[in-house]
BAPA-981875 format. One record per residue (C-alpha): residue in one letter; x, y, z. Coordinates in steps of 0.5 Angstrom, whole numbers, plus 500, padded with zeros to 3 digits. Layout:
BEGIN
AXYZ/...
***
This chain:
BEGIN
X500500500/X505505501/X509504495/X502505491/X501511495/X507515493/X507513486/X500516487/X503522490/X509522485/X504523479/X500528482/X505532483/X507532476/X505538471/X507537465/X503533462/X508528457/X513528464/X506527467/X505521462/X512518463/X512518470/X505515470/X507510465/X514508468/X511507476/X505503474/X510498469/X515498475/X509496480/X506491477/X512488474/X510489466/X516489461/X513494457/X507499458/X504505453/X500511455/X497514449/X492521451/X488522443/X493529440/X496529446/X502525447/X504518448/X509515454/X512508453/X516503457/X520498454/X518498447/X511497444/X506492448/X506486445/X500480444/X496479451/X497487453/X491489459/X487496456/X485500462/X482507460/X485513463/X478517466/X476523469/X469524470/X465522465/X470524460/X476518457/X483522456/X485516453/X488508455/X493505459/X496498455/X501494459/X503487457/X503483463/X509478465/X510471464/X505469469/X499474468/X497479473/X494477479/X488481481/X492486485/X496487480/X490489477/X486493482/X493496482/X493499475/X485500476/X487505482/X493507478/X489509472/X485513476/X489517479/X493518472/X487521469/X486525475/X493528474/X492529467/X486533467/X489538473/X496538468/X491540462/X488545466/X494548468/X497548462/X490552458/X491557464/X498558462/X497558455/X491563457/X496567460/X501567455/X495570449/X494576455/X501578454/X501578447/X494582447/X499587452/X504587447/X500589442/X496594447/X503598448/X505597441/X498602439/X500606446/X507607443/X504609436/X508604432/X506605425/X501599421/X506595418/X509594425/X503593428/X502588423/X509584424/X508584431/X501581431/X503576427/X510575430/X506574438/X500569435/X505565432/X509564438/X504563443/X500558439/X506554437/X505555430/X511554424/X508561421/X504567422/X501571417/X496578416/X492577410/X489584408/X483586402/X486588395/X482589391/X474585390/X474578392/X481579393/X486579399/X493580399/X499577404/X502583407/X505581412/X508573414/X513571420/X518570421/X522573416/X526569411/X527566403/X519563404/X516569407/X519573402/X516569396/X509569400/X509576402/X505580397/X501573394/X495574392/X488569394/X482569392/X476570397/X472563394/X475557396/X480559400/X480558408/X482565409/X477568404/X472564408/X475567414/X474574411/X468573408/X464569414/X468573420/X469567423/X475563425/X477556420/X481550422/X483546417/X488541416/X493538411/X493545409/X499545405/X494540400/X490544400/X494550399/X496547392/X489544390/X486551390/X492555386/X494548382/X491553376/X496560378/X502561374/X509560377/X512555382/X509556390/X514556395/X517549397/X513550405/X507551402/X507544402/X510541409/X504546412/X499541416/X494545421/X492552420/X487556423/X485563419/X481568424/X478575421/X480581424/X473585426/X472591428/X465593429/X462591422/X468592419/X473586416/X479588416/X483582414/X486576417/X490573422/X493566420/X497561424/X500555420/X504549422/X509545420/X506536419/X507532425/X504537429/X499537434/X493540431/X489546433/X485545438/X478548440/X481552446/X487555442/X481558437/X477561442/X484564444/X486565438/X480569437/X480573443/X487575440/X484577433/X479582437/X484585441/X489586435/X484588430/X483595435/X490595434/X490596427/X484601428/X487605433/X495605428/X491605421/X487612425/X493615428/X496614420/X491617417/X492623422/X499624421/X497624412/X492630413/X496634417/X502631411/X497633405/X494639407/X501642407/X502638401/X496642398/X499649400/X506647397/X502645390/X498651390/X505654391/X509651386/X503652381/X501659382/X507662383/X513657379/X510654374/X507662371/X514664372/X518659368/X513659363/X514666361/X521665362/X520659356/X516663352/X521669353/X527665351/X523662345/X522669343/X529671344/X532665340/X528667334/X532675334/X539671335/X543671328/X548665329/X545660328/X548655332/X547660339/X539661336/X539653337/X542653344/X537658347/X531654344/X535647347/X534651355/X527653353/X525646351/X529644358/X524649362/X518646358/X521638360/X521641367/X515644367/X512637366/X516634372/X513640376/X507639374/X507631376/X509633383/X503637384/X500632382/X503626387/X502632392/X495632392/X493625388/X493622395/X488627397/X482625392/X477619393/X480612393/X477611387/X483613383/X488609381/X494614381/X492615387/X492607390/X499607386/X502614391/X498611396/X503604395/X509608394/X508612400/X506605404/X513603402/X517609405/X518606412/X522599409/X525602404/X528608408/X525613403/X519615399/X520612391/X519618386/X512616382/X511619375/X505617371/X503618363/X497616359/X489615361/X490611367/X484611370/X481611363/X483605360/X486600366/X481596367/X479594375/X481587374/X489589371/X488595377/X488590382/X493586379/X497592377/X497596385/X500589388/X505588382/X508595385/X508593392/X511587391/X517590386/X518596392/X518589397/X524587393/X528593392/X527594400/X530587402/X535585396/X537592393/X541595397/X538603394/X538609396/X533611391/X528609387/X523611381/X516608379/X513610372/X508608370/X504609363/X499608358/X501608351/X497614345/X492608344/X491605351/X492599350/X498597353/X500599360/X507599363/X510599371/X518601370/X521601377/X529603377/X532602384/X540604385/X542599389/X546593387/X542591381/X540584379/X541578383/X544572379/X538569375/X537563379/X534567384/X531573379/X526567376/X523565383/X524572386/X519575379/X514569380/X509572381/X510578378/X511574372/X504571373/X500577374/X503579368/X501573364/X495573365/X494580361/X499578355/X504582358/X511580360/X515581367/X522582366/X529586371/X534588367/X541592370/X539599368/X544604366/X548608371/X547602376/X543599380/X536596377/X530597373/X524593373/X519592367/X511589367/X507590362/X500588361/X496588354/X489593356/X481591352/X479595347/X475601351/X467603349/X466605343/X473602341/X470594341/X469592333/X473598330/X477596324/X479603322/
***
């Protein structure tokens, strides 16, 4: 009896559960003289004693209340167990369960715990004003480490029936591939999640993953296919989605559990005020940006631009009363230079006050981007804009075009090296092709190997517009990026043959 009793004492004072399953295991073997035990507790771990129980093994259920936490198999010695031995793994049981159910509480209340302390990180981080992206790293970061996940990530609306991955954890070659991958809401665990506002468990995600973007151009990051349970939680402020959270882990991993959602939930609540408050603040900082933006357009056009077109039209006068040809030619050449930087100037306006005006204009999403990157490139890229943009990109190419850009600015800021970078963007005379151009200085393209898996999903999207995707050294150093997509015939254009 003593003997019993101390093994009882020894299990109960166990909290962790899988040292919890060896001490059990190991102590009833040992008590009873079976040569080899297996505790097994469904998706919560496995204890053996000596091998794997053979031919003749006892099962004993592992019970706490009502409810079976899993089974105890001993294999008994050559002479069986006496009726003690077995009232003794009876009794044994008992206890076991008991400890087990206190270890599984003690370790929901641990991990409730540690889903409070992350949900503080993220209140501090809004308390200490970081920026969204920030914002959005740390989300992902903290939801990662404590559901014990392989990856984190932030999926955000781009565009109708789309969502793009803004932000993936840790960071990496992976997580640089996945960062601006586009979904669709439809048939998608995370589309779901945006679109029911409620949380998705799936597992053999990584299958699932590949089933659903079997049809997309280009190759998918090789995690894509070692990814097993996952869980998408939508980001919910009010009515309004904001995105979604998604904590993913590798196979051979415990799934998620209903408790580690409805926790995971409560994080996503927390974390979407987070995302309210910093994308607030943001907007603040931008009015106060764009209403002194405003004063210097006004400015600029009011004051610089009527200066140096009187100075262009003087000079071309002049030219004309010049005799030596050779000077008359040279004064026409510096007023045709006034005219080339009236147009600069007047693009600057322009990207002065494009941020300012409704969502609906694409120059306006596109500045928008550009100026989002500022924070990870180390300066805001110069943006310039020919043609009938908003005219003639359809919604379908803009989508695809606004997250072409993103992740071309996404790849200078991770692998350039630059100190400055230029976006130009431009529809030709007849509206029917459009060209990205982003040139970076930095320290120009990376050896082709890495160029195809880097312009994948440039290329796709490119792809699927007739256009072509290609990053070449530009002139003087560093890098220049071209995307092009073919445009549909505009109204009124459609079956023309002139």
């Amino acid at each position: 009896m003593p003997a019993i009793l101390a093994a009882v004492g020894g299990i109960a004072r166990e909290l962790e559960l899988p040292s919890l399953l060896e001490r059990a295991v190991t102590t009833m073997c040992e008590l009873v003289g079976a040569p080899r035990g297996r505790l097994e507790l469904a998706e919560n771990g496995v204890a053996r004693y000596g091998g794997e129980p053979g031919a003749g093994a006892v099962e004993v259920p592992v019970r706490a209340g009502p409810q079976e936490f899993g089974t105890l198999v001993v294999e008994p010695g050559a002479g069986g167990f006496t009726r003690r031995e077995r009232e003794v793994l009876g009794a044994l049981a008992a206890a076991t369960g008991m400890a087990v159910e206190k270890a599984l509480l003690v370790d929901q209340m641990r991990r409730r715990e540690r889903w409070l302390e992350a949900s503080y990180d993220v209140t501090g981080a809004l308390l200490a004003a970081q920026d969204l992206h920030a914002t959005l790293r740390l989300i992902a970061e903290r939801a990662r480490i404590v559901a014990g996940g392989t990856a984190g990530a932030i999926a955000r609306p781009a565009g109708p029936g789309q969502l793009v991955f803004d932000v993936v954890e840790p960071p990496g070659d992976d997580a640089d591939r996945l960062t601006g991958l586009t979904v669709p809401t439809e048939g998608t665990a995370t589309g779901v999640a945006f679109a029911t506002r409620r949380p998705v468990v799936v597992r053999d995600y990584g299958e699932r993953v590949q089933e659903e973007q079997r049809d997309r151009a280009g190759p998918m990051p090789a995690m894509i296919k070692d990814l097993d349970s996952a869980i998408s939680v939508p980001l919910l402020v009010g009515e309004d989605t904001l995105g979604v959270l998604v904590v993913a882990k590798f196979r051979d991993k415990s799934p998620f559990t209903d408790s580690d959602v409805q926790l995971a939930e409560t994080f996503a609540g927390h974390a979407a005020l987070a995302v309210e408050f910093s994308r607030a603040q943001e907007a603040r900082q931008q009015l106060a940006v764009f209403e002194d933006r405003d004063r210097i357009a006004r400015d600029l056009h009011d004051l610089v631009i009527q200066r140096l077109f009187a100075t262009g039209l003087g000079l071309e006068g002049v030219s004309r009363l010049i005799a030596d040809p050779a000077v008359a030619a040279r004064v026409a050449g510096f007023a045709q230079d006034l005219d080339g930087t009236i147009r600069e100037i007047r693009n600057s306006i322009f990207s002065l006050q494009a941020p300012a005006q409704a969502h609906g204009s694409l120059r306006a999403e596109l500045l928008r981007v550009a100026v989002d990157a500022r924070d990870t490139l180390g300066f805001e890229p110069r943006v310039g804009f020919d043609g009938p943009l908003d005219a003639a990109v359809p919604d379908a190419v803009r989508t695809d075009l606004i997250a072409s850009l993103r992740e071309a600015l996404t790849n200078v800021a991770r692998h350039a090296g630059a100190t400055s970078s230029s976006v130009d963007v431009t529809v030709d005379g007849l509206g029917r092709r459009l060209t990205l151009a982003v040139r970076d200085d930095g320290t120009g393209p990376p050896p082709e190997r890495d160029r195809v898996s880097g312009l994948a999903n440039l290329a796709a999207r490119a792809a699927r517009w007739g256009g072509t995707c290609v990053l070449v050294a530009a002139a003087g150093g560093g890098a220049r990026l071209e995307w092009t997509a073919e445009l549909p015939a505009r109204a009124g254009e459609q079956g023309s043959g002139r």
